[in-house]
N, C-alpha and C positions, 0 to 999 in steps of 0.2 A: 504494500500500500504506500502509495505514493506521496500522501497529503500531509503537508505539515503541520501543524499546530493554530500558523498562519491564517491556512484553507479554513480550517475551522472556525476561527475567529472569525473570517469575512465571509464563509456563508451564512452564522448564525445572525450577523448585521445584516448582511442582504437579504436574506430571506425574511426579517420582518422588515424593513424599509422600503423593500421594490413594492408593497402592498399598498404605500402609505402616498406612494406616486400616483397622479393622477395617468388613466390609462391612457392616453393619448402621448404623456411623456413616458413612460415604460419602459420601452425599445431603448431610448436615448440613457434611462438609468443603469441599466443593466449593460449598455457599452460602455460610460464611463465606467463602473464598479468592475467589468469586467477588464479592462486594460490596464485600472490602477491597478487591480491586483497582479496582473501580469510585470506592471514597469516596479510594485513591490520586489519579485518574486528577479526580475533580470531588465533594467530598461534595456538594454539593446534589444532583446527580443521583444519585447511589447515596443520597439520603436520599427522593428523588420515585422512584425505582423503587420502594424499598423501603415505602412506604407505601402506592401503589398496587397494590405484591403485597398487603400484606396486607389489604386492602378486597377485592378481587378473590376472594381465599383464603377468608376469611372469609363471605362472602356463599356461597360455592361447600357451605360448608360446613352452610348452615342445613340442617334432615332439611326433603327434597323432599316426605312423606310428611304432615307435621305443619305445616309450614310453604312449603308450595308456591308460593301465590299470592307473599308475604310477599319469599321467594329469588328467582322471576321478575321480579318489580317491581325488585326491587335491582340485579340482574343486568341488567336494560336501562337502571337508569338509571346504572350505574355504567362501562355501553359509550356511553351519553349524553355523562358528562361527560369520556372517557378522547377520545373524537369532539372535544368541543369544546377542548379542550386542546390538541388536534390541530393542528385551525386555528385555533388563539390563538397557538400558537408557528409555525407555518406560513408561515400569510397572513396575520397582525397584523401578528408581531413585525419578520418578514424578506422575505415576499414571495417566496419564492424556496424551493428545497427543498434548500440548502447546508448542513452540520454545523458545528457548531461557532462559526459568524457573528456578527458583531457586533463593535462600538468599546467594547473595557473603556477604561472608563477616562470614557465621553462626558460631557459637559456635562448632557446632559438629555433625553427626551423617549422615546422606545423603542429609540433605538440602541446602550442601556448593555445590552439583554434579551440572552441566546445564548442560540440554539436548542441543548436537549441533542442530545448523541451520542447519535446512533440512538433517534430520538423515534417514526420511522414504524417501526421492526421492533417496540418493546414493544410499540406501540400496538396492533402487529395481532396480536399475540400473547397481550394481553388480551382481545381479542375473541374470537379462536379459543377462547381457556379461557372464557371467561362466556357463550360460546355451547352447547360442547358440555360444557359442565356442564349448563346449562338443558336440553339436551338427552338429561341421565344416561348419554352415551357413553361417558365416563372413568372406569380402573379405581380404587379408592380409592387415596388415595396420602397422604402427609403434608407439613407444611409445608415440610420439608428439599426435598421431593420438588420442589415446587415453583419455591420459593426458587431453587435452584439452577439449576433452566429457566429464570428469568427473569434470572440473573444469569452466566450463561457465557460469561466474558468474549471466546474465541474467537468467535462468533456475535454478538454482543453489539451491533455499531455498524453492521453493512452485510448480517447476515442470513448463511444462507438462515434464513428466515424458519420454523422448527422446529416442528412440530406436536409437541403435549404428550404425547399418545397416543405418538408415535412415539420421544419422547423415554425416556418410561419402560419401551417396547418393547425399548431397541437401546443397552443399559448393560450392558457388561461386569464380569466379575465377579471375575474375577483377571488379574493382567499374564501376557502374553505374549509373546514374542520377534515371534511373525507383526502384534499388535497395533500394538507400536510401528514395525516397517517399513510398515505399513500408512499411519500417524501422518506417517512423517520422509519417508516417499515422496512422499505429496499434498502436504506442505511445501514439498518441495523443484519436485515438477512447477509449482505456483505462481510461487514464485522462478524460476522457468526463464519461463514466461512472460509475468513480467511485465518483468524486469531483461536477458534474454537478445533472446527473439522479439519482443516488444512496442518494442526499444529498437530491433531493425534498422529497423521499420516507422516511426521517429520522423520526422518534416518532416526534412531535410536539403538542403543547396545548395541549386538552385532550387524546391526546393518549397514549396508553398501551405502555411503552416502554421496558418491559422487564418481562421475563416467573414468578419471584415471583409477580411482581405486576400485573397481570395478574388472577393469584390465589388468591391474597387478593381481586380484585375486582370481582372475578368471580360470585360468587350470586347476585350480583346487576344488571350486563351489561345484554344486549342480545345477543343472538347468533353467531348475523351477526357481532360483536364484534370482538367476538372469531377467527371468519374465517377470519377477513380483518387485526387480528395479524398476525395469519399465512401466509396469503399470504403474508404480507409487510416481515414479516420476512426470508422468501425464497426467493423473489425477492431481498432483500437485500445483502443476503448471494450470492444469483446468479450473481447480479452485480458487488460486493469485487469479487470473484474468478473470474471470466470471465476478469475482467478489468486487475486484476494481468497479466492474461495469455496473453494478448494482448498486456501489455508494454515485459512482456515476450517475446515473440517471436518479437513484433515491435524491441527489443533491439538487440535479436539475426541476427536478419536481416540485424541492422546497420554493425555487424563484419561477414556478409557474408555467414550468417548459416540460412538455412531453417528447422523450427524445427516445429514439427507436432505440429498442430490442436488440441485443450481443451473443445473448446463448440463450436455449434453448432443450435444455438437457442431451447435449448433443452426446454426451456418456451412454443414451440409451438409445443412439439410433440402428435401424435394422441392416445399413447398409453404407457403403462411403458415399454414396449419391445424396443420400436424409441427412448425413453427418454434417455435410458442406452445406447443407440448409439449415443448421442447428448452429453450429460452428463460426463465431467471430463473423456472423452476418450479416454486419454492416460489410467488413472488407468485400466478402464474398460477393456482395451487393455490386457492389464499387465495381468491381473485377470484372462480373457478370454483362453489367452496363456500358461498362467504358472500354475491354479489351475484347470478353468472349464474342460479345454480338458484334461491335463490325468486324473480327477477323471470320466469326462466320458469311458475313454479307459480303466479303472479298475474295477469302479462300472454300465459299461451301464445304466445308471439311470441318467436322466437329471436334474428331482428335488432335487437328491442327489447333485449334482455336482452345481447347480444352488444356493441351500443354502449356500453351505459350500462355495463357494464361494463369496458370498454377505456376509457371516459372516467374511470372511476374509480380504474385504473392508472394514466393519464398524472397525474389530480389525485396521486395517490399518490409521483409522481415532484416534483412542481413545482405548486404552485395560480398558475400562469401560463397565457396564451393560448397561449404555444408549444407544451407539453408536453399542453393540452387540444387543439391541434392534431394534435400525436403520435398521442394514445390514439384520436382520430377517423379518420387516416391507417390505424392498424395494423386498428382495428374495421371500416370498410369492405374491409379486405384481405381478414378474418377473412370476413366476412358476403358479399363477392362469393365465396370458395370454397365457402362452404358453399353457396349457390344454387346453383355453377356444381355440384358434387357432387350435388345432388339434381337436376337438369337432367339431369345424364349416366346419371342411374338410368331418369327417367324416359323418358327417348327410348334409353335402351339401347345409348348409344354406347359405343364401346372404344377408350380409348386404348392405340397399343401400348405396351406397359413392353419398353424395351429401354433401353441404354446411352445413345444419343442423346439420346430423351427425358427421361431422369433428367438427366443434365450439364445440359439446354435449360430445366428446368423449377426445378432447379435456383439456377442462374444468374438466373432470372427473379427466384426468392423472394430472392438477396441482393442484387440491385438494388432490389426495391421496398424491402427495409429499411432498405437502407443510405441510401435517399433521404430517410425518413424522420429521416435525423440532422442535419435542416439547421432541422428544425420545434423544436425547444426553445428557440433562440437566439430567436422570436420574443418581446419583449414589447408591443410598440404597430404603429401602422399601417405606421409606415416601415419596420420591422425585417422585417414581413408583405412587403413592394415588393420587399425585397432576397430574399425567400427564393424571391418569384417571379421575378423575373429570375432566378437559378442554374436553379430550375427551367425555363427556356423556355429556356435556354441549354444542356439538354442535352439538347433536342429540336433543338438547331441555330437556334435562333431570339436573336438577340440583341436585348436591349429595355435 
C-alpha cells in the first residue's frame, strides 16, 4: 500500500469539503485539491502533469469542424511525444518499471533521473483522451472537468486506469449516508486484504520466500514445493493489487466519483479467456481498445493482434525480457483458448459443465498463471537457466 499518512490526511479534508462546494464549482475543487496534493507529494510532477493536461486539453479543444486536419495532426503527435516520454523514463532512465527509483543525490550520469509516480496510468490516460477526442466520442466538458480526471489523487499512482467518458458519467451530486459507507467499506475490504489475508499468506519458518532462494534450494525440495511458491506468490501479488484498487476506488467514492472496477475475482475464473476479463481490467480494457481492435481491423488475424497485444501489456508492466516473457506466456494462453473455442464449435463437441469440470478447469487456469510469476525476474540468459530449471522441476524433472 502505497499511501502515506499524507493521503490520508487530504482525503479525510477532501472528502468532507468537496460536499460543502457548490456543484457547479466541484470539478474546479477537486482539481485544485487534486494537484496540491500532487505538487505536496513532488512539484515537478504535479508541474509535468499539469502541462501535459493542458497540451492534451487544449488541442482537444480546436473546432473539429474548422480545424480538423490541424487537431488530428496534434492529437497524434502529442500521443507521439506522451509514447516517447514513456520510454525515456522507462527504458533510458531505469530499465525496469519500479516508481519512484533512482540515487538523489548521484555523482552523475542518469542515476540522479526518478521515474514519476505513476508515469504508465497518465500516460495511458492521455491517450485514451486524445484518442477518443479525435474520435468526437466525449461529451463537452471543461477544463475543471478535466483537470481533475487527471489529477485524482486516489487513482493517481497505480490506476485503475479510468476512462474519461466514465469519469464524467459516475459523479455524484450530493453526499449521502449510502455514499460514504459505500466509500469507508471498499476502504476498509482493502485494508483487510492487504494487512489481514495477505499477511497470513506471508513466507514464514521454512518457507521459500523468494525466487533466488528458491533456486538455491531447488534440488533438494519437492515439487509440490515448487507449486505452493507459486501459488502463495500470485495470490500474494493478487491480494497487494486488488486491495490497492479497492482503497482506490473506496477513496474515490468518499469525493463523489465512481471509478471502474480492477478485479473481479479473477482467482476463480474457469478459463485464461474469463481471467483477462476479471484481471486488472481496466488495462485489459485499454489494451483491448486501443491495440487488439485496430490491429484486428489491419491484420484480420486475431492471434496476431492477441500477441502483440499481450506483448504490449507485459512492455507496459517492465521494458525487460522477463515481463516481454510474461505478456508472450499469458498471449499464447489467451490465443490456445481461443483456437481451442472455435475447435469445439467446429466439430460440435460438448463439454459437460458440471461441478467437477468447473473446480478441474479451474485449477488449470490458476496454475498456468501463477507459473507465469516466475517470468519477470528474468533479465539476461542466466536469470532465463534458473527460471527453466523451476520450470522442469515441476514437471519432476531436476536439471
Amino acid at each position: 500500500m502505497v499511501q502515506s499518512p499524507v493521503y490520508w490526511l487530504w482525503l479525510a479534508a477532501a472528502s468532507m469539503l468537496v460536499w460543502l462546494v457548490p456543484v457547479t464549482l466541484r470539478a474546479s475543487f477537486l482539481a485544485v485539491a487534486g494537484f496540491g496534493y500532487l505538487a505536496s507529494v513532488d512539484i515537478p510532477l504535479a508541474c509535468l502533469v499539469a502541462v501535459w493536461s493542458l497540451l492534451f486539453f487544449a488541442a482537444g479543444r480546436l473546432d473539429p469542424a474548422t480545424q480538423g486536419p490541424q487537431r488530428k495532426r496534434l492529437l497524434r503527435l502529442l500521443i507521439g511525444l506522451s509514447l516517447l516520454q514513456l520510454v525515456w523514463f522507462k527504458l533510458w532512465l531505469t530499465g525496469s518499471a519500479g516508481n519512484a527509483v533512482g540515487a538523489a543525490g548521484a555523482t552523475g550520469g542518469k542515476e540522479h533521473w526518478i521515474l514519476p509516480l505513476g508515469v504508465s496510468y497518465f500516460t495511458f490516460k492521455f491517450i485514451h483522451y486524445a484518442l477518443e477526442m479525435s474520435r468526437r466520442t466525449l461529451k463537452p466538458h471543461s477544463w475543471a472537468d478535466f483537470a481533475s480526471y487527471m489529477a485524482l489523487p486516489p487513482i493517481f499512482t497505480a490506476g485503475p486506469i479510468e476512462r474519461f467518458d466514465h469519469f464524467l458519467a459516475n459523479r455524484a451530486s450530493q453526499w449521502s449516508p449510502q455514499l460514504f459507507a459505500e466509500g469507508a467499506t471498499r476502504i476498509v475490504h482493502g485494508l483487510v486484504k492487504k494487512f489481514v489475508i495477505a499477511a497470513m499468506l506471508e513466507p514464514s519458518g521454512d518457507s521459500i520466500a523468494s525466487q533466488s532462494q528458491l533456486l538455491e534450494m531447488l534440488p533438494d525440495i519437492p515439487t509440490i514445493r515448487v507449486w505452493r511458491y507459486l501459488f502463495r506468490t500470485f495470490l500474494l501479488f493478487y491480494l497487494d493489487f486488488s486491495a490497492y484498487s479497492d482503497v482506490a476506488i473506496g477513496g474515490a467514492r468518499l469525493l463523489g466519483v465512481g471509478i471502474q472496477e480492477n478485479f473481479d475475482w479473477p482467482i476463480l475464473a474457469p478459463n485464461i479467456g474469463a481471467f483477462w476479463k476479471r484481471w486488472h481490467m481496466t488495462l485489459a480494457g485499454w489494451c483491448q481498445s486501443y491495440i487488439y481492435m485496430p490491429l484486428i481491423g489491419k491484420t484480420r488475424n486475431p492471434y496476431v493482434a492477441t500477441y502483440l497485444a499481450f506483448l504490449g501489456i507485459g512492455l507496459w508492466h517492465g521494458p525487460t525480457l522477463g515481463w516481454l516473457l510474461w505478456g508472450a506466456w499469458h498471449g499464447t494462453g489467451v490465443a490456445a483458448y481461443v483456437y481451442w473455442t472455435q475447435l469445439k464449435k467446429r466439430r460440435r463437441w460438448v463439454v459437460p459443465a458440471n461441478i467437477a469440470t468447473r473446480v478441474l478447469s479451474t485449477g488449470l487456469t490458476l496454475a498456468f498463471v501463477s507459473t507465469a510469476s516466475v517470468l519477470p525476474a528474468v533479465r539476461n540468459v542466466q536469470d532465463l537457466y534458473g527460471v527453466l530449471r523451476i520450470l522442469a522441476k515441476m514437471v519432476f524433472v531436476d536439471v
